[in-house]
C-alpha positions in Angstrom: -8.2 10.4 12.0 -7.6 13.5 9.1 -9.7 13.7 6.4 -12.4 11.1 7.8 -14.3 9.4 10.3 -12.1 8.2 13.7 -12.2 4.3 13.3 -14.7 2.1 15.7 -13.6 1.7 19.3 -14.7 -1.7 20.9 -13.9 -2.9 24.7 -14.1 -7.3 23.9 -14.3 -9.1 27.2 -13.5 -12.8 27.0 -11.6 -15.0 29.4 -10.5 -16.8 26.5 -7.2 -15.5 25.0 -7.4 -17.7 21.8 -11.3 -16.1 20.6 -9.9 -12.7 21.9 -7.2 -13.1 19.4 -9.1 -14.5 16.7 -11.5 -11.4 17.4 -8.8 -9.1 17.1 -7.1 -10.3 14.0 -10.8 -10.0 12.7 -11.9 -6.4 13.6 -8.4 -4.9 12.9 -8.0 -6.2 9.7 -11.4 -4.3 9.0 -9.1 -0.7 10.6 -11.5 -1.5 13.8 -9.8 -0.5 17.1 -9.7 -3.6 19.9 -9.1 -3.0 23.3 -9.2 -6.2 25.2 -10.2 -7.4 29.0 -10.1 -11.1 30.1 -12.4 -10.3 33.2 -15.4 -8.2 34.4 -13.2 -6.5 36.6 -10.5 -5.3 34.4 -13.4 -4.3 31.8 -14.5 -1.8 34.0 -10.9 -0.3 35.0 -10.7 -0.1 31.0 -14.3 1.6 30.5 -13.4 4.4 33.5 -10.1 5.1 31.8 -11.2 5.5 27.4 -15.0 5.1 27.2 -15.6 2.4 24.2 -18.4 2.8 21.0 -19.3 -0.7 21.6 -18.6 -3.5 23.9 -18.6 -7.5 22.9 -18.9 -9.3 25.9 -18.8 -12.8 26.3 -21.7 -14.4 28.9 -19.9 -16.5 31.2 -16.8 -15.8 32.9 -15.4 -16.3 36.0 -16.0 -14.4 39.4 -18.2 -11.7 37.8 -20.5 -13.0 35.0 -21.1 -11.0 31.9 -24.8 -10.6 32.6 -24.1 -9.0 35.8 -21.6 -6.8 34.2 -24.1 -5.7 31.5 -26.6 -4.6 34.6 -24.2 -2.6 35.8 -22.9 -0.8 32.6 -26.8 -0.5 32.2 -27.8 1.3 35.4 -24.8 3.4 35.3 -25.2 6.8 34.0 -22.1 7.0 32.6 -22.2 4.1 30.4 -25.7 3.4 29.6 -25.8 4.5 26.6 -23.0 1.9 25.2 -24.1 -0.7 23.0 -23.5 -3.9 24.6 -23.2 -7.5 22.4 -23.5 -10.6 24.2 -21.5 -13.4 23.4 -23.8 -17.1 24.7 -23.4 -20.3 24.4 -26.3 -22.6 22.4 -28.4 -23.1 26.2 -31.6 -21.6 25.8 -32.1 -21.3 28.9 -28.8 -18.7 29.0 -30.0 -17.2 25.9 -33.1 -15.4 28.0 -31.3 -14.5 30.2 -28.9 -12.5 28.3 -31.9 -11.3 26.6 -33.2 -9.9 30.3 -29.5 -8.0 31.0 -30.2 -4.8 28.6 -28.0 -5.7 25.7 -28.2 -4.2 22.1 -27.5 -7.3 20.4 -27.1 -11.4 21.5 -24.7 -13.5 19.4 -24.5 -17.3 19.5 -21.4 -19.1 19.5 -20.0 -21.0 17.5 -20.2 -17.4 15.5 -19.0 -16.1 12.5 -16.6 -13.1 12.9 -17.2 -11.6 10.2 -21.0 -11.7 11.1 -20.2 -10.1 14.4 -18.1 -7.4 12.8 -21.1 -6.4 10.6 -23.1 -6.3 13.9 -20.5 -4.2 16.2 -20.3 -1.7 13.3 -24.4 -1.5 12.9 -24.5 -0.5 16.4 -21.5 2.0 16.4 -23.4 3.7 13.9 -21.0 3.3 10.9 -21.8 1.1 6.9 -20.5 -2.1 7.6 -17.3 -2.7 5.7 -18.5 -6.3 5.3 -20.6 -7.8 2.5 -24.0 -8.8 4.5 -24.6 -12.6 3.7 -27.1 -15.0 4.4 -28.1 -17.1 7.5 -25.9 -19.9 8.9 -27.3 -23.3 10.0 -27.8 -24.1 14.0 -24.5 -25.5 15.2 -23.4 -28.9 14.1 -20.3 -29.8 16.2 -16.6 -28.5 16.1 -16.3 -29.5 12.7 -18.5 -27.0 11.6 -16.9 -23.8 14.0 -14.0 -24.6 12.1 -14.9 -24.4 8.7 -17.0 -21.3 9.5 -13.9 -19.6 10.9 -12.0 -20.6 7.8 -14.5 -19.6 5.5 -14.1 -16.2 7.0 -10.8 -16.1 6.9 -10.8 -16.8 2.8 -13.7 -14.0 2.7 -11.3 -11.8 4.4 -8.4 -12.1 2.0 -10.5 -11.7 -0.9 -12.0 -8.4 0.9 -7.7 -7.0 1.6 -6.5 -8.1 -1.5 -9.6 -5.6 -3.6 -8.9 -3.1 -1.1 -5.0 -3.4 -1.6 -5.6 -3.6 -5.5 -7.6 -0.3 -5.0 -5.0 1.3 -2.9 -2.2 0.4 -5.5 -4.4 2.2 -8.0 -5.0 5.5 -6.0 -1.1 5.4 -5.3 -0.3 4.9 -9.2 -2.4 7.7 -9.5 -0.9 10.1 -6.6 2.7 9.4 -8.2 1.3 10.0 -11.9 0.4 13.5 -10.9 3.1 14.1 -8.8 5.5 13.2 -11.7 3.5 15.4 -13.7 3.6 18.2 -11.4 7.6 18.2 -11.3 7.7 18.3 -15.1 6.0 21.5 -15.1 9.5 22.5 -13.8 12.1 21.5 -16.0 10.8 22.8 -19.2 13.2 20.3 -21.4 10.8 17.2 -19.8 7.6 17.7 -20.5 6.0 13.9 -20.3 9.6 12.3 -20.3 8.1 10.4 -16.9 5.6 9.0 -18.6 7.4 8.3 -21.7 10.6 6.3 -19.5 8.1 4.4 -17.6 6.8 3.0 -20.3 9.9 2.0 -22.2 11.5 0.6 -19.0 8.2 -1.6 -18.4 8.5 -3.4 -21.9 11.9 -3.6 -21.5 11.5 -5.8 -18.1 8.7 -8.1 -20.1 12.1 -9.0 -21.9 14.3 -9.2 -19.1 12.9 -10.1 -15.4 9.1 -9.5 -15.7 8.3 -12.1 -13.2 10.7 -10.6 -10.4 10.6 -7.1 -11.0 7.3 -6.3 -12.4 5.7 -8.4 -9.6 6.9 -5.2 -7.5 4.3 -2.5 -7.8 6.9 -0.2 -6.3 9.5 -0.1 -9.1 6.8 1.6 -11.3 6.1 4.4 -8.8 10.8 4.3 -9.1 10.3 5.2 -12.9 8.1 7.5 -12.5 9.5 9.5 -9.4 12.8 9.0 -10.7 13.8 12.8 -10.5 11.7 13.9 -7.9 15.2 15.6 -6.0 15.0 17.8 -8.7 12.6 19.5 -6.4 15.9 20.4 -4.7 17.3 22.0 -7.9 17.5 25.6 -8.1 15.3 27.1 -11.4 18.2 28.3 -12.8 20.3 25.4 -13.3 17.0 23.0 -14.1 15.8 25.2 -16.6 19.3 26.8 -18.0 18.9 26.8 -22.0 22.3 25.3 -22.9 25.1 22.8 -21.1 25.7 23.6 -17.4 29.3 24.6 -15.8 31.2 21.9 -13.6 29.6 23.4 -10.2 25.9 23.6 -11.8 26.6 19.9 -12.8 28.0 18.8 -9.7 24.9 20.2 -7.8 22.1 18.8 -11.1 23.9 15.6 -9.7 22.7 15.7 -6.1 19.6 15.1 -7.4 19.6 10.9 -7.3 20.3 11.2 -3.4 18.4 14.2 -2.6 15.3 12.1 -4.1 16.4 8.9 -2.3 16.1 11.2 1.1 12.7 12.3 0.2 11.4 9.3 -0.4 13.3 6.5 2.4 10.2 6.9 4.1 7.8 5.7 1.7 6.5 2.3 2.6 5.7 1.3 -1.1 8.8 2.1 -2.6 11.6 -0.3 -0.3 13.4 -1.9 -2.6 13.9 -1.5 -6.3 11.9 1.4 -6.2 13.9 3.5 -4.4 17.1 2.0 -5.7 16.1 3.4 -8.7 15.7 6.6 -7.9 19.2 6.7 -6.4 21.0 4.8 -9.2 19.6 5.8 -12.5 22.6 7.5 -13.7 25.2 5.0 -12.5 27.0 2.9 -15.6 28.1 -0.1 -16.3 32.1 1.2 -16.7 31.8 2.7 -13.4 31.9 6.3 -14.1 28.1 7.4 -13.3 27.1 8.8 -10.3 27.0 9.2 -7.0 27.8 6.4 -6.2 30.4 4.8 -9.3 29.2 1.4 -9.1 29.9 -0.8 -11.8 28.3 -4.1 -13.8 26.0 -6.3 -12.0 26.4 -4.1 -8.7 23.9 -1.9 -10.3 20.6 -2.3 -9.2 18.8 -3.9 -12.4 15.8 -1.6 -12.2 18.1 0.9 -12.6 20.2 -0.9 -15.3 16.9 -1.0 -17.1 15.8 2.7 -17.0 18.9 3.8 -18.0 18.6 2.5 -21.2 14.5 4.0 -21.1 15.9 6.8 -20.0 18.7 7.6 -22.9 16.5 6.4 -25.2 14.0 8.9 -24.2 16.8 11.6 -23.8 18.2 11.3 -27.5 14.5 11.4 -29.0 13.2 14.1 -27.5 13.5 17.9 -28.5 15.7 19.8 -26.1 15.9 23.7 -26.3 19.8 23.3 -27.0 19.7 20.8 -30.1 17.2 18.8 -31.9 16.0 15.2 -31.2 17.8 12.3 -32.8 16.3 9.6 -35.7 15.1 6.6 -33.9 18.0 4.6 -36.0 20.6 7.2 -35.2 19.4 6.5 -30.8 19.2 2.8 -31.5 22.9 2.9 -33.4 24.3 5.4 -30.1 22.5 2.7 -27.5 24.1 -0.8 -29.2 27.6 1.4 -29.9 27.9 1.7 -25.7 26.5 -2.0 -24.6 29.4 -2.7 -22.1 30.3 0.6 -21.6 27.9 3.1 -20.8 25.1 0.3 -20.7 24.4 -2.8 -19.6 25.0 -5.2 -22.6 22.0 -7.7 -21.2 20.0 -4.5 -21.2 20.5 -3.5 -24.6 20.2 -7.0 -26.1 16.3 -6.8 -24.7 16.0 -3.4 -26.2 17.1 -4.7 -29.7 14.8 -7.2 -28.8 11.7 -5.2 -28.0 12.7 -2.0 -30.3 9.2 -2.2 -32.6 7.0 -1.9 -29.3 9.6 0.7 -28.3 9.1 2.6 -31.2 5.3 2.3 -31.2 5.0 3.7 -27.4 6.8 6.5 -28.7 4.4 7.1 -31.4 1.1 6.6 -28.8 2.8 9.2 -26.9 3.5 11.7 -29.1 0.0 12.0 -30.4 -1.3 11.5 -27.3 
């Protein structure tokens, strides 16, 4: 694995497919790697052929128990040094026996998973990635197996959805930069990314928060809106006054250039990426590339057109000086219908004093 540790092997030998797949779901949802046997037989095939950091291995199975299995492994040169977990049922009787074969660790069923995870990482050698917790009580009755595995499964989803909140935060800040980086280039946009972001999110409070802003994708749209420009030769992205028809034609290609770069993103399907392809269609029709018209247009990008005119009109360019807020707002409302969506600029009207305010806390920022 680049830039880290290779994740936890584990051989897990049960002849029952339903723990084997409640095992799995378990250890792969914590980015442990399960390789799976139903038999003592096929677990050493799959030993010989990719050597494991730890095997779970349940006691009693058919034709070749797991205590005689675990001798073996132990006496074998080759595979001594594995750490072996022993799955038993509640006989104590079976318990010292277990305890006899050589194995690192002996776990009771019913068992939690998550318990058993934080044991088959121990022994690999690696920080558990679970919270430790305290002991359980001596089995009850099914009852009890079941609401042990469903309290793991709850303790689980709590776990992904921190780490998921975490990763959304490390992307957010990935794009950020990356957005920053391209706006070192085009010397008439310094912070415009940031800027449009912004003023597309308060527009959406007005317009579709629940739908759209539910979508941590669309942010990472308005922010890598113009990331094609990476496509665009210096000369035409930093030329000082209006470009020729070709030089247009090819600042243009841009919006699918972008798309192209980005299809393969995982977090930005959807809105996200429609944005980047769409931000400079209008609502007549005549944007580009591809001259859609009215509600065809993705709203996302409906929305950041406005955030992005808006931004466009107010800012200093090196060919003519930024507009009065009142003289954008007046150009926006005039092309409602037209140029704009007239939903679009109805929320803007709407939200123009928080509008106006972001563009204060960014300018003195």
């Amino acid at each position: 694995m680049k830039g880290g540790k290779r994740p936890v092997r584990i051989l897990l030998v049960d002849d029952e497919p339903a723990l084997r797949e409640l095992l799995r779901v378990t250890f792969e949802g914590a980015h442990v790697q399960v390789d799976e046997a139903e038999s003592a037989i096929e677990a050493e095939a799959r030993i010989k052929k990719r050597r494991p950091d730890v095997i779970v291995l349940d006691l009693r199975m058919p034709g070749m128990s797991g205590s005689e299995l675990c001798v073996r492994l132990k006496a074998a040169e080759r595979t001594k040094q594995i750490p072996i977990v022993l799955l038993t049922g509640a006989d104590d009787e079976e318990a010292r026996k277990a305890k006899r074969c050589g194995a690192q660790a002996l776990v009771r069923k019913p068992f939690s998973p998550l318990d058993l995870l934080a044991i088959v990482e121990g022994l690999a050698g690696g920080a558990g990635s679970v919270p430790a917790r305290g002991p359980r009580k001596a089995r009850v009755g099914d009852e009890e197996e079941v609401l042990l595995y469903a309290r793991d499964l709850q303790h689980m989803l709590e776990i992904e959805r921190s780490q998921r909140t975490l990763l959304q935060d490390s992307y957010l800040e990935t794009v950020t930069a990356l957005a920053t980086a391209l706006e070192s280039r085009d010397l008439r946009t310094h912070a415009h990314s940031h800027r449009v972001e912004r003023y597309a999110v308060e527009l959406l409070v007005t317009i579709d928060a629940k739908r759209l802003l539910a979508d941590p994708g669309i942010r990472y749209g308005f922010l890598l809106h113009d990331v094609g420009k990476i496509g665009i030769p210096d000369g035409i992205l930093q030329k000082p006054g209006p470009l020729t028809p070709a030089e247009r034609r090819r600042m243009q290609t841009h919006t699918v250039l972008g798309e192209q770069m980005l299809g393969g993103v995982a977090f930005l399907q959807g809105e996200g990426l429609q944005i980047v392809r769409s931000h400079h269609e209008r609502w007549d029709g005549k944007g580009y590339p591809d001259g859609v018209a009215g509600a065809d247009i993705p709203l996302g990008a409906r929305v950041f057109a406005v955030a992005d005119s808006l931004d466009a009109m107010t800012s200093d360019r090196p060919y003519r000086r930024a507009l009065k807020w009142a003289d954008a707002r007046d150009e926006i409302v005039a092309h409602a219908g037209k140029q704009f969506d007239p939903d679009v600029v109805e929320a803007f009207c709407e939200r123009q004093g928080e509008l106006h305010e972001v563009q204060r806390e960014l300018a003195a920022a």
